[in-house]
Every structure is written in C-alpha cells, then in structure tokens.
VOVEX-590753 format. One record per residue: z, x, y of N, C-alpha, C in turn; residue number from 0. Coordinates in nm, 4 decimals. Layout:
<atoms>
+----------+----------+----------+----------+----------+----------+----------+----------+----------+-----+
:     n.pz :     n.px :     n.py :    ca.pz :    ca.px :    ca.py :     c.pz :     c.px :     c.py : seq :
+----------+----------+----------+----------+----------+----------+----------+----------+----------+-----+
:        Z :        X :        Y :        Z :        X :        Y :        Z :        X :        Y : NUM :
...
+----------+----------+----------+----------+----------+----------+----------+----------+----------+-----+
</atoms>
This chain:
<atoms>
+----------+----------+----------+----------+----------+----------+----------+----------+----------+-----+
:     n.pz :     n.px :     n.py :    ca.pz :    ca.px :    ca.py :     c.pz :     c.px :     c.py : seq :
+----------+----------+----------+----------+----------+----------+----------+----------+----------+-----+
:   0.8154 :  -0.7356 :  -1.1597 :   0.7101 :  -0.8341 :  -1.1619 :   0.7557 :  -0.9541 :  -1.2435 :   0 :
:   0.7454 :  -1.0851 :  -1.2020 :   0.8035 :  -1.1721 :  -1.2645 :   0.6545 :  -1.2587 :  -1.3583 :   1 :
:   0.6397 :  -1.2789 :  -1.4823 :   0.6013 :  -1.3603 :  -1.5321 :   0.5395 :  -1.4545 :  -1.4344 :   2 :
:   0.3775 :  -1.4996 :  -1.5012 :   0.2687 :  -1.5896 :  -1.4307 :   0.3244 :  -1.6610 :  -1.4527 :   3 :
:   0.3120 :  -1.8206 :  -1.4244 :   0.2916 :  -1.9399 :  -1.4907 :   0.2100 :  -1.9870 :  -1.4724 :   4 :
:   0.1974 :  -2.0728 :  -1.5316 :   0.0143 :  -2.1320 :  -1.6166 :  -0.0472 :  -2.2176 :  -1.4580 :   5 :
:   0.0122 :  -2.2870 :  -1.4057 :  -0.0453 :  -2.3215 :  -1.2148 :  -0.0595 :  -2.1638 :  -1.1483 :   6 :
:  -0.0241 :  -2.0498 :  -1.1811 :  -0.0167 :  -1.9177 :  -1.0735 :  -0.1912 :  -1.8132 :  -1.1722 :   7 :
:  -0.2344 :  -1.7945 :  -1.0493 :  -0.3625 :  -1.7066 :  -1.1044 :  -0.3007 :  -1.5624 :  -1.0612 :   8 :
:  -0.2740 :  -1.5119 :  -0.9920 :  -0.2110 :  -1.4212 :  -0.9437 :  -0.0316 :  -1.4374 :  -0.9728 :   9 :
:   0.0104 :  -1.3344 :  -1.0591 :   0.1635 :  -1.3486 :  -1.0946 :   0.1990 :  -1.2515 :  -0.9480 :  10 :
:   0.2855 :  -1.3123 :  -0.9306 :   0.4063 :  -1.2561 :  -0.7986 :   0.4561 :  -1.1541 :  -0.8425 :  11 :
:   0.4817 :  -1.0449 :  -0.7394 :   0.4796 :  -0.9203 :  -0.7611 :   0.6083 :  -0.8620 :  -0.6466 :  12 :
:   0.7084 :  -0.8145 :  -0.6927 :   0.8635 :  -0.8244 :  -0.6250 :   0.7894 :  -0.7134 :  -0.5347 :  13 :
:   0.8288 :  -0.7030 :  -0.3781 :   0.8305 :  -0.6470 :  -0.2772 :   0.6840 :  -0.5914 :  -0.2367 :  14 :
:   0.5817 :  -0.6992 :  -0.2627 :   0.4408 :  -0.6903 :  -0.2663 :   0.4477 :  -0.7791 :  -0.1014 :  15 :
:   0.3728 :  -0.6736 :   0.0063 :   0.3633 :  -0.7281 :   0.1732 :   0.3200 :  -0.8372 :   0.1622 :  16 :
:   0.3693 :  -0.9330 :   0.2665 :   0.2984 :  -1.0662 :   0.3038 :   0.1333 :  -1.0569 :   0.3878 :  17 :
:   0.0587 :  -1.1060 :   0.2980 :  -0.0722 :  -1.0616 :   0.4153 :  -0.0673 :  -1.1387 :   0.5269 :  18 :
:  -0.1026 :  -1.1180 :   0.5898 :  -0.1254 :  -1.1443 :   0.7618 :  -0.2307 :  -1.2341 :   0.7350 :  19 :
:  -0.2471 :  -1.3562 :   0.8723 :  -0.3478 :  -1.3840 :   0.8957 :  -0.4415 :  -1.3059 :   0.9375 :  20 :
:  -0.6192 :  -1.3768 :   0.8719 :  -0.7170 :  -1.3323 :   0.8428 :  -0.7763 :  -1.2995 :   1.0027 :  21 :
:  -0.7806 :  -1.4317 :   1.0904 :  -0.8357 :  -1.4507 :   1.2249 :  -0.7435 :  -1.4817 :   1.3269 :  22 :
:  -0.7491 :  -1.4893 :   1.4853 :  -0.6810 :  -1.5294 :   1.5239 :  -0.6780 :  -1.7057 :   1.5569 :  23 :
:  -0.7791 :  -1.7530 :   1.4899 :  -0.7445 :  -1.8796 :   1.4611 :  -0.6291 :  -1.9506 :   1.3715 :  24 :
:  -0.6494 :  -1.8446 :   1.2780 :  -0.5585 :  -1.8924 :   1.1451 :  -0.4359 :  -1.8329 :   1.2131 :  25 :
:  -0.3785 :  -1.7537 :   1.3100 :  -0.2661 :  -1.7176 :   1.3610 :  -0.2168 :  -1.8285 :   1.4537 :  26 :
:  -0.2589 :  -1.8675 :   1.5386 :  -0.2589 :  -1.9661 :   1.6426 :  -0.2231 :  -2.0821 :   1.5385 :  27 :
:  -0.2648 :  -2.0977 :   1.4279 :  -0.2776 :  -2.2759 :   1.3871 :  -0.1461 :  -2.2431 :   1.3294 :  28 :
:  -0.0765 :  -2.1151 :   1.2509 :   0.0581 :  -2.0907 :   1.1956 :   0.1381 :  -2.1010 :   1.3061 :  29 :
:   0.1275 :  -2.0718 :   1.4105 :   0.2042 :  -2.0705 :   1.4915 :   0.2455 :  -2.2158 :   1.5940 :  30 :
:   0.1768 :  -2.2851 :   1.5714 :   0.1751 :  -2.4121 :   1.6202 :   0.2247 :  -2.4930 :   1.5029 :  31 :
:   0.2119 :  -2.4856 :   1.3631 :   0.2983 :  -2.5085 :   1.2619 :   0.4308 :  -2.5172 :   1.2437 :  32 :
:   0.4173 :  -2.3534 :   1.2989 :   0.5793 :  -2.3284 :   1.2487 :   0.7165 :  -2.3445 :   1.3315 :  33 :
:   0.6427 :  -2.3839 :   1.4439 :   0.7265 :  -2.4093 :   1.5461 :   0.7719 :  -2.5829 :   1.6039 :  34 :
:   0.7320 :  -2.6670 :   1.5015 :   0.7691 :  -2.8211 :   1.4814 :   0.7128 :  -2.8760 :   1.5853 :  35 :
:   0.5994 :  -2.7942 :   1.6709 :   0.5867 :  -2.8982 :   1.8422 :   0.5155 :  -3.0355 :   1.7429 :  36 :
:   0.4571 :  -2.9905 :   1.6558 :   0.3513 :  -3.1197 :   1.6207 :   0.3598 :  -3.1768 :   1.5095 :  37 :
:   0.5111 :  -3.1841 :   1.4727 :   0.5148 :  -3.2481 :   1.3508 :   0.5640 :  -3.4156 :   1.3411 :  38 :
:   0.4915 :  -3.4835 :   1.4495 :   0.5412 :  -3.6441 :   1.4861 :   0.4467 :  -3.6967 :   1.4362 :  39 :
:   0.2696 :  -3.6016 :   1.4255 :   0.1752 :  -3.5926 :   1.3809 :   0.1311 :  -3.5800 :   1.1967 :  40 :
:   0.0371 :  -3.6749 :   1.1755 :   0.0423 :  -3.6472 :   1.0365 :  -0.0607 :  -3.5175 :   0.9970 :  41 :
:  -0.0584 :  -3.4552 :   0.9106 :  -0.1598 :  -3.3318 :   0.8983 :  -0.2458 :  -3.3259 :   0.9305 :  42 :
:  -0.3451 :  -3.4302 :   0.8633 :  -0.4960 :  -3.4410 :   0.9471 :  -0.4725 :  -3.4572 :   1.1107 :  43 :
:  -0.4000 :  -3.5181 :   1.1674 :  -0.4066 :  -3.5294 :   1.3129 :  -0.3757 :  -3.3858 :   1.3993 :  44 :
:  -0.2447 :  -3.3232 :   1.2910 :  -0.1981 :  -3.2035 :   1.3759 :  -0.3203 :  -3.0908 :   1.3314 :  45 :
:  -0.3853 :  -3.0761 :   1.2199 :  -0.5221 :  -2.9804 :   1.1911 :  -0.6365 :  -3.0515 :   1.3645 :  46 :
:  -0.6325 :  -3.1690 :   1.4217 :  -0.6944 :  -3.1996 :   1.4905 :  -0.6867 :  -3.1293 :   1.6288 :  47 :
:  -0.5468 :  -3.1563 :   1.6367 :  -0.5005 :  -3.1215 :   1.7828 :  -0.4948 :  -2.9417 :   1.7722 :  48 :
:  -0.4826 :  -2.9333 :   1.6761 :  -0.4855 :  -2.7252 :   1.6844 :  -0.6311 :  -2.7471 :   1.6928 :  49 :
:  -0.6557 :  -2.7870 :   1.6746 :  -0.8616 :  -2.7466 :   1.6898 :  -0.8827 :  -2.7776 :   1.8243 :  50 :
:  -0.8318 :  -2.8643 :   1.8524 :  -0.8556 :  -2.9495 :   2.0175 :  -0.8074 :  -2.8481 :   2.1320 :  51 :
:  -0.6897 :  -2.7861 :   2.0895 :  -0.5612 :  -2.6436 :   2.1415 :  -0.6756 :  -2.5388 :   2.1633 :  52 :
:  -0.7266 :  -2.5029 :   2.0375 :  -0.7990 :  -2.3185 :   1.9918 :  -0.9344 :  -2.3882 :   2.1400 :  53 :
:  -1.0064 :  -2.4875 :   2.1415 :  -1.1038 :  -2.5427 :   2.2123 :  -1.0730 :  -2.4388 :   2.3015 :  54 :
:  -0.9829 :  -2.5317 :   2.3969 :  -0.9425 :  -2.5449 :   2.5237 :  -0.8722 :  -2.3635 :   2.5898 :  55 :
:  -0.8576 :  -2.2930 :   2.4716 :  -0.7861 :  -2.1832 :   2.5402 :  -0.9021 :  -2.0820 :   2.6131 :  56 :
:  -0.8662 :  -2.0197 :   2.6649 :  -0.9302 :  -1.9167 :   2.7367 :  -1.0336 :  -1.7948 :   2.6401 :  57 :
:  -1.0951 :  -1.7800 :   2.6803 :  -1.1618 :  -1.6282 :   2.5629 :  -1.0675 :  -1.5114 :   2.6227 :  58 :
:  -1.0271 :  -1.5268 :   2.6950 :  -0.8991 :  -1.3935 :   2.7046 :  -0.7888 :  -1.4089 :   2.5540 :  59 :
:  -0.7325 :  -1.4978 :   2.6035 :  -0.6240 :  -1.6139 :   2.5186 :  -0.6594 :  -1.5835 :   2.3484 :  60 :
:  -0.7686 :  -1.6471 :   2.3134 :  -0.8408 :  -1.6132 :   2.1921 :  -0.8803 :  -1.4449 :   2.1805 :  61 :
:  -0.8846 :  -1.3592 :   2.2644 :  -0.9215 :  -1.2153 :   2.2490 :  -0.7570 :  -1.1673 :   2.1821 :  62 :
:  -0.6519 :  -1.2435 :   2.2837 :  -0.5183 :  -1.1572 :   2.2273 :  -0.4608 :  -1.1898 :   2.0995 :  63 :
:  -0.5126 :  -1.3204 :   2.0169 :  -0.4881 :  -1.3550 :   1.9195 :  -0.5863 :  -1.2703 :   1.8058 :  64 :
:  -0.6809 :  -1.2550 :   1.8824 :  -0.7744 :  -1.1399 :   1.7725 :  -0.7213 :  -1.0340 :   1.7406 :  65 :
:  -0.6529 :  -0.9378 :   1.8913 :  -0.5966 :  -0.8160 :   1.8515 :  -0.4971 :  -0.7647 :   1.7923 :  66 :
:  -0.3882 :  -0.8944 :   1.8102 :  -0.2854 :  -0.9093 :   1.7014 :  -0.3059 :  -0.9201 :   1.5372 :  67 :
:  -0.3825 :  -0.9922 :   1.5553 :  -0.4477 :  -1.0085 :   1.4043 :  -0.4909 :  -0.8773 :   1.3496 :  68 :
:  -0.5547 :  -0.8015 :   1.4352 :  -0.5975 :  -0.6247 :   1.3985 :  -0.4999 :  -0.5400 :   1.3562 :  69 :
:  -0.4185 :  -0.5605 :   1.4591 :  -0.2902 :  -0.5006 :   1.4561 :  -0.2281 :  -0.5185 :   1.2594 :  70 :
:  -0.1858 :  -0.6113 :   1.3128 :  -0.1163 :  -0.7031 :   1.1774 :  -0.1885 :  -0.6782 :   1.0123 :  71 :
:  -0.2970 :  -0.5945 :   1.0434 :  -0.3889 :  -0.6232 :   0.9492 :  -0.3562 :  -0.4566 :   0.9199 :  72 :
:  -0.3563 :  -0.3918 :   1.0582 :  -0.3907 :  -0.2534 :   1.0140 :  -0.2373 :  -0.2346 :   0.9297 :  73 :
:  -0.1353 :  -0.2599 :   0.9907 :   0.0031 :  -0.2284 :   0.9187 :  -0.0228 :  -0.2726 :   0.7989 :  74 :
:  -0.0710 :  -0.3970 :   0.7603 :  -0.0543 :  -0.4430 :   0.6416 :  -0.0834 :  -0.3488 :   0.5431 :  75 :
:  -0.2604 :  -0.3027 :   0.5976 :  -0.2855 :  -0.1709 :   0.4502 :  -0.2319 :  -0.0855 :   0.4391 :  76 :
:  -0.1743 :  -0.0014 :   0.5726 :   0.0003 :   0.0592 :   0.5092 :   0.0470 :   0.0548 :   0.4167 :  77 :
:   0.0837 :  -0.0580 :   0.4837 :   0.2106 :  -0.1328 :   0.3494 :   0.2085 :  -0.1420 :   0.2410 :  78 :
:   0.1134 :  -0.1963 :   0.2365 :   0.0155 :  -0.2313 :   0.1084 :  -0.0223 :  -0.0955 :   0.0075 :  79 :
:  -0.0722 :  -0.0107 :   0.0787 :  -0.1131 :   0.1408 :   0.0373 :   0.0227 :   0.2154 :  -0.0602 :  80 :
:   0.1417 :   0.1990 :   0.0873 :   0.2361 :   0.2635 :  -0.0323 :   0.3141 :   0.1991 :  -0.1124 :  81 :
:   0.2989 :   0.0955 :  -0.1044 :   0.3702 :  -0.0342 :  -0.1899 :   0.2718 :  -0.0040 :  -0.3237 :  82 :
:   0.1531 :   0.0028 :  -0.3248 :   0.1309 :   0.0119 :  -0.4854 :   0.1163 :   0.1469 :  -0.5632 :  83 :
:   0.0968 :   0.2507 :  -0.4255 :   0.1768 :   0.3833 :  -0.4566 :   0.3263 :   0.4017 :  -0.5290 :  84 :
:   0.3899 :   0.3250 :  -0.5151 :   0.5416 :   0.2922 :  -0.5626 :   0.5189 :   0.2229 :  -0.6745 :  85 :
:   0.4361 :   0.1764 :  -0.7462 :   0.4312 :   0.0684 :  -0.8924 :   0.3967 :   0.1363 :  -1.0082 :  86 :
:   0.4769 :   0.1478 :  -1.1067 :   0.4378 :   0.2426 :  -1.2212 :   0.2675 :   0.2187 :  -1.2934 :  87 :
:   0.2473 :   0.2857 :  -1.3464 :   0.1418 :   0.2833 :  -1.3895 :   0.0494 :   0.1345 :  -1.4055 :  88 :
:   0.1313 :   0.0520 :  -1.5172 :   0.1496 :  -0.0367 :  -1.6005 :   0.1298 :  -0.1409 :  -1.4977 :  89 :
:   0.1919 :  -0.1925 :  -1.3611 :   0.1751 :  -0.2450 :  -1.2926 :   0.0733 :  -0.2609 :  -1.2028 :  90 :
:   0.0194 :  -0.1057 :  -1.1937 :  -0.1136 :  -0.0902 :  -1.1170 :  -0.1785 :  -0.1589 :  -1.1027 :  91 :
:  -0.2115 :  -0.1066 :  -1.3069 :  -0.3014 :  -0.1696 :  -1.3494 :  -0.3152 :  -0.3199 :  -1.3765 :  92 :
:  -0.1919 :  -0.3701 :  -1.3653 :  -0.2058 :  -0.5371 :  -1.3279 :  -0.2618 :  -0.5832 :  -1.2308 :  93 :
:  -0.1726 :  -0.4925 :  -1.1401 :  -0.2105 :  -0.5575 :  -0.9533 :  -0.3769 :  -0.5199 :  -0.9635 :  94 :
:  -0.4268 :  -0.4531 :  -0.9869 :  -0.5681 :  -0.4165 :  -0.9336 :  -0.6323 :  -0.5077 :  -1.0489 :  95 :
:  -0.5960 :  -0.5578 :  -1.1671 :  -0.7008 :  -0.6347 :  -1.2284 :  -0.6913 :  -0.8042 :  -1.1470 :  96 :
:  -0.5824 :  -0.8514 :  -1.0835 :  -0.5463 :  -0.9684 :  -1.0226 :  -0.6207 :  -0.9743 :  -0.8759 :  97 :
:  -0.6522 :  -0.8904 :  -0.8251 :  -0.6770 :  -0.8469 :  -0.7071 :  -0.7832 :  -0.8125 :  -0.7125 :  98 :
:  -0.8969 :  -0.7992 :  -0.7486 :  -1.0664 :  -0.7588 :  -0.7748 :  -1.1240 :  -0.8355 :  -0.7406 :  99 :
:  -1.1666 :  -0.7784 :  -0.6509 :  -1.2765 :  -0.9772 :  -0.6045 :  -1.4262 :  -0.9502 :  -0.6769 : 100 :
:  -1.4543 :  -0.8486 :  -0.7612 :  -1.5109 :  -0.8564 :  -0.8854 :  -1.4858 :  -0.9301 :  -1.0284 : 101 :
:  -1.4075 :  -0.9764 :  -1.0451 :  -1.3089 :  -1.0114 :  -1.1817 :  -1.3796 :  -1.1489 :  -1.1784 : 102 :
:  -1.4715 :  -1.1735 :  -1.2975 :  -1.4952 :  -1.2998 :  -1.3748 :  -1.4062 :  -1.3847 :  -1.4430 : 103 :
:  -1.3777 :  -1.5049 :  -1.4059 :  -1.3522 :  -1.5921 :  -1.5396 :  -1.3835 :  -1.5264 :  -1.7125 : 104 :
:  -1.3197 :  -1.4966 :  -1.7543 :  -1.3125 :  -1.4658 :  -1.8955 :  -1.3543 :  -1.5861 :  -1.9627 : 105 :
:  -1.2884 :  -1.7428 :  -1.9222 :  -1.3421 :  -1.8356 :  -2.0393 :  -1.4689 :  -1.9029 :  -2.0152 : 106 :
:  -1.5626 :  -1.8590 :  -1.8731 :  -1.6835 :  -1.9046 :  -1.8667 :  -1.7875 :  -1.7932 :  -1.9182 : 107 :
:  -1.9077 :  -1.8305 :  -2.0106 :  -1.9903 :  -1.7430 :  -2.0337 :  -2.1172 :  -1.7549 :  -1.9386 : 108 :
:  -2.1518 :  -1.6349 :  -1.9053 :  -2.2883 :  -1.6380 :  -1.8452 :  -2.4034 :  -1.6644 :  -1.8485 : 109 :
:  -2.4415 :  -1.7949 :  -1.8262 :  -2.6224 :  -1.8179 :  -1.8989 :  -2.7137 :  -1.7609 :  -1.8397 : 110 :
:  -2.8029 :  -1.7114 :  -1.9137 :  -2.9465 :  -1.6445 :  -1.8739 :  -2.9925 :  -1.7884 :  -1.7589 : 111 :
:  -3.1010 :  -1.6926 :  -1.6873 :  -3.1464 :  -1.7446 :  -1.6058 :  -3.2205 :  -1.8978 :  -1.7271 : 112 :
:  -3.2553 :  -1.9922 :  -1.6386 :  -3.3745 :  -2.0915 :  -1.7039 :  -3.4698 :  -2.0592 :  -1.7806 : 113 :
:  -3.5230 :  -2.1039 :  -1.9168 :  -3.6573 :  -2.0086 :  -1.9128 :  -3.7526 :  -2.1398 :  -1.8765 : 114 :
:  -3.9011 :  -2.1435 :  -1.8677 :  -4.0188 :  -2.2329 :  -1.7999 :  -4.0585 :  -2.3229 :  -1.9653 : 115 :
:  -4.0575 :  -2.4371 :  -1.9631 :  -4.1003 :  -2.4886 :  -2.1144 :  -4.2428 :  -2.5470 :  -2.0783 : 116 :
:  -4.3261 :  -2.5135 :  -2.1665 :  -4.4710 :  -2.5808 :  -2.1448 :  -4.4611 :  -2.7319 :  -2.1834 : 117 :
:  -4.4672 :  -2.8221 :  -2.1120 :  -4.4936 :  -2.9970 :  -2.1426 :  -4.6326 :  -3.0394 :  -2.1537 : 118 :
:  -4.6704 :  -3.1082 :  -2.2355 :  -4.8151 :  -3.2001 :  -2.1937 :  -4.7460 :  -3.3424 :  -2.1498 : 119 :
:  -4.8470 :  -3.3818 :  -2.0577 :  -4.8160 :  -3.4856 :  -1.9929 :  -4.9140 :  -3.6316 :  -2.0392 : 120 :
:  -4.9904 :  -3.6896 :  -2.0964 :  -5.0729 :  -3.8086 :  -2.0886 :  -5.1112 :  -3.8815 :  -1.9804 : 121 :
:  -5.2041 :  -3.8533 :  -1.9002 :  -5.2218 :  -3.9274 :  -1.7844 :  -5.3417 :  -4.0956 :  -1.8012 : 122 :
:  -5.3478 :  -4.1949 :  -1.8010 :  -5.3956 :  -4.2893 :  -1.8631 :  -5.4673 :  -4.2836 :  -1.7073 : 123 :
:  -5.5992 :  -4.2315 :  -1.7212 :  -5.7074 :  -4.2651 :  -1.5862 :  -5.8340 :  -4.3662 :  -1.6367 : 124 :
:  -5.8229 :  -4.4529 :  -1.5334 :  -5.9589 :  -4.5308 :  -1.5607 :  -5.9557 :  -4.6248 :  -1.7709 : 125 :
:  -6.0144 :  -4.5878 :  -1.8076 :  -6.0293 :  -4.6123 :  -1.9543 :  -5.9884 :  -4.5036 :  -2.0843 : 126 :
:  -6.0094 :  -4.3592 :  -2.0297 :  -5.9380 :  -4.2589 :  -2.0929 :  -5.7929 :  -4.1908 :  -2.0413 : 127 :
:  -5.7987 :  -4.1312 :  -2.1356 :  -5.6558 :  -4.0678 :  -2.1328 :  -5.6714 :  -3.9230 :  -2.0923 : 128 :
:  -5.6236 :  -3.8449 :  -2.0394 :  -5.6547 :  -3.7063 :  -2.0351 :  -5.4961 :  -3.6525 :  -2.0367 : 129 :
:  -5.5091 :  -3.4848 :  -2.1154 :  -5.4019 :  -3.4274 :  -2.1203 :  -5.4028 :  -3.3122 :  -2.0009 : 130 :
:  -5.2335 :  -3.2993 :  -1.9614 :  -5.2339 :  -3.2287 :  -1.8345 :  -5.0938 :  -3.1618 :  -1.8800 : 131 :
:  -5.1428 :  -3.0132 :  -1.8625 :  -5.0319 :  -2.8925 :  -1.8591 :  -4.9640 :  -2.8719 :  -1.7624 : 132 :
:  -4.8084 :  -2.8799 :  -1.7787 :  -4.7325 :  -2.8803 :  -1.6464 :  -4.6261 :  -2.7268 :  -1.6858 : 133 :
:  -4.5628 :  -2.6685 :  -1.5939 :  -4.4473 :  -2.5967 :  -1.6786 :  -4.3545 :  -2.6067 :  -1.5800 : 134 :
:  -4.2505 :  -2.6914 :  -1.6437 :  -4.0883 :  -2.7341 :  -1.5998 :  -3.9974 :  -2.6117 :  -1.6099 : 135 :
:  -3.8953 :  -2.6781 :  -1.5466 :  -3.8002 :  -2.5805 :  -1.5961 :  -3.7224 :  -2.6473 :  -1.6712 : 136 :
:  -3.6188 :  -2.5762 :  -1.7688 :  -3.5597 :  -2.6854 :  -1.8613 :  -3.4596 :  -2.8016 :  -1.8097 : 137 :
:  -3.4167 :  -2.7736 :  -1.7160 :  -3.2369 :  -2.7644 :  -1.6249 :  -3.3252 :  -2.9537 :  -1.5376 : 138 :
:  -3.4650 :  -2.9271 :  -1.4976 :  -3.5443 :  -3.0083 :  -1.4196 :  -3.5480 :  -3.1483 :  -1.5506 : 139 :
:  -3.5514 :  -3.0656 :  -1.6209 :  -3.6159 :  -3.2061 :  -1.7492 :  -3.4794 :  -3.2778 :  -1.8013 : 140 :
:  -3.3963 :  -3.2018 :  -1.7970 :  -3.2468 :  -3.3085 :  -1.8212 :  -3.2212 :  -3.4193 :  -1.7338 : 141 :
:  -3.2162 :  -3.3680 :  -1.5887 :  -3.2119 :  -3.4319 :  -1.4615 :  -3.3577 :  -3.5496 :  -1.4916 : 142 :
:  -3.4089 :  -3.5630 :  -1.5297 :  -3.5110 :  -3.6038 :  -1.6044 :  -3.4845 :  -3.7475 :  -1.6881 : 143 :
:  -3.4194 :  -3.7183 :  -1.7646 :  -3.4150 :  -3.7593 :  -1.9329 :  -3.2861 :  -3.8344 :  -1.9083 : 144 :
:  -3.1950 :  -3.8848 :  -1.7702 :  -3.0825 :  -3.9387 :  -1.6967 :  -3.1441 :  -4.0740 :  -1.6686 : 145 :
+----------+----------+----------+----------+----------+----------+----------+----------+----------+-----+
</atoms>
C-alpha cells in the first residue's frame, strides 16, 4: 500500500481490481473516448456527441451494453472478494475504513437539528401598536438579519 497524499482521499492500494463501469452508458462514453474517433472535438462537444450517439442507438444496442456491464461487475466482486481476502489484517482494516459509504468527515461536527426561538414582533396598526408572537426558526432569522 503506498502512502495517501494530501489531494488522494482513498490511498492506492497495490493490486486492488479496476472497477468496471457502473452503466452501460458510462461504458459506451469510455469507449468512444478511448478510441480517439472524437478527439478533433473539445470535451464539452465530445460529452455532446456521446449523448447524441447513446440517443440514437437501438434499445437492443443499449441492452448489450447493460449486460456487459453485469458481467464486468459480477467478475469484479470476485476479484475484489479475494483480493482483500489476500490483505493482512492491518490493511483490511484500512481498505474497509476508506471504502464505507458510511464513514463521516471527522473534521465536520454534527449540528442538532434547529431549535424554534419565540420573537415578538411590533405591528404599528391604525394609532396603536400591538404585540404579535411568531416562532422562527433560528437558521430563517440570519437569512434575515443579511
């Protein structure tokens, strides 16, 4: 396992599988990438024309890009399975704390919900004044006080 660096949230992990694309959209748009047809195109234009491409194909066309993607997906947890079967202890327990799609930010703290603050308001009707109970929320009265 090689050392994070401070741009990497996830440290790289030697002979850890490449995941597969997610959809067969995201397969189709790599594949039209990686193969230079559309690189005369600037990014935004070539993200255009793969969208314009995925349009136009068939729902057959788009079905076989799905099943590949299944495919690709099922090997992966294989891979994946005995690949961290193979990582000593110590590493595991890295990979699975990097990898939790439970795992909080450590340097943000959690605020309680809002609590409701009682305001009086002064309403100037006619010749008197009358008082009027409102209850804000606090978060409302900053947006407020701008």
């Amino acid at each position: 396992m090689r050392a994070p660096t401070a741009a990497q949230r996830k440290p790289k992990f030697e002979g850890e599988p490449k995941k597969p694309p997610v959809s067969g959209y995201q397969m189709f748009s790599q594949e039209l990438l990686t193969n230079g047809e559309l690189n005369h195109f600037s990014l935004k234009e070539r993200m255009v024309e793969i969208g314009k491409r995925w349009h136009k194909l068939s729902q057959i066309q788009k079905d076989k890009y799905k099943k590949q993607v299944e495919e690709q997906q099922g090997v992966y947890k294989v891979l994946l399975e005995a690949w961290i079967q193979g990582l000593s202890p110590q590493d595991r327990a890295v990979y699975t704390q990097f990898t939790s799609t439970k795992r909080r930010s450590s340097t943000k703290a959690r605020s309680p919900p809002p609590s409701k603050v009682c305001v009086t308001v002064k309403k100037a009707a006619s010749s008197r004044a009358t008082a009027q109970t409102l209850s804000v929320n606090k978060r409302s009265m900053a947006y407020r006080a701008k």
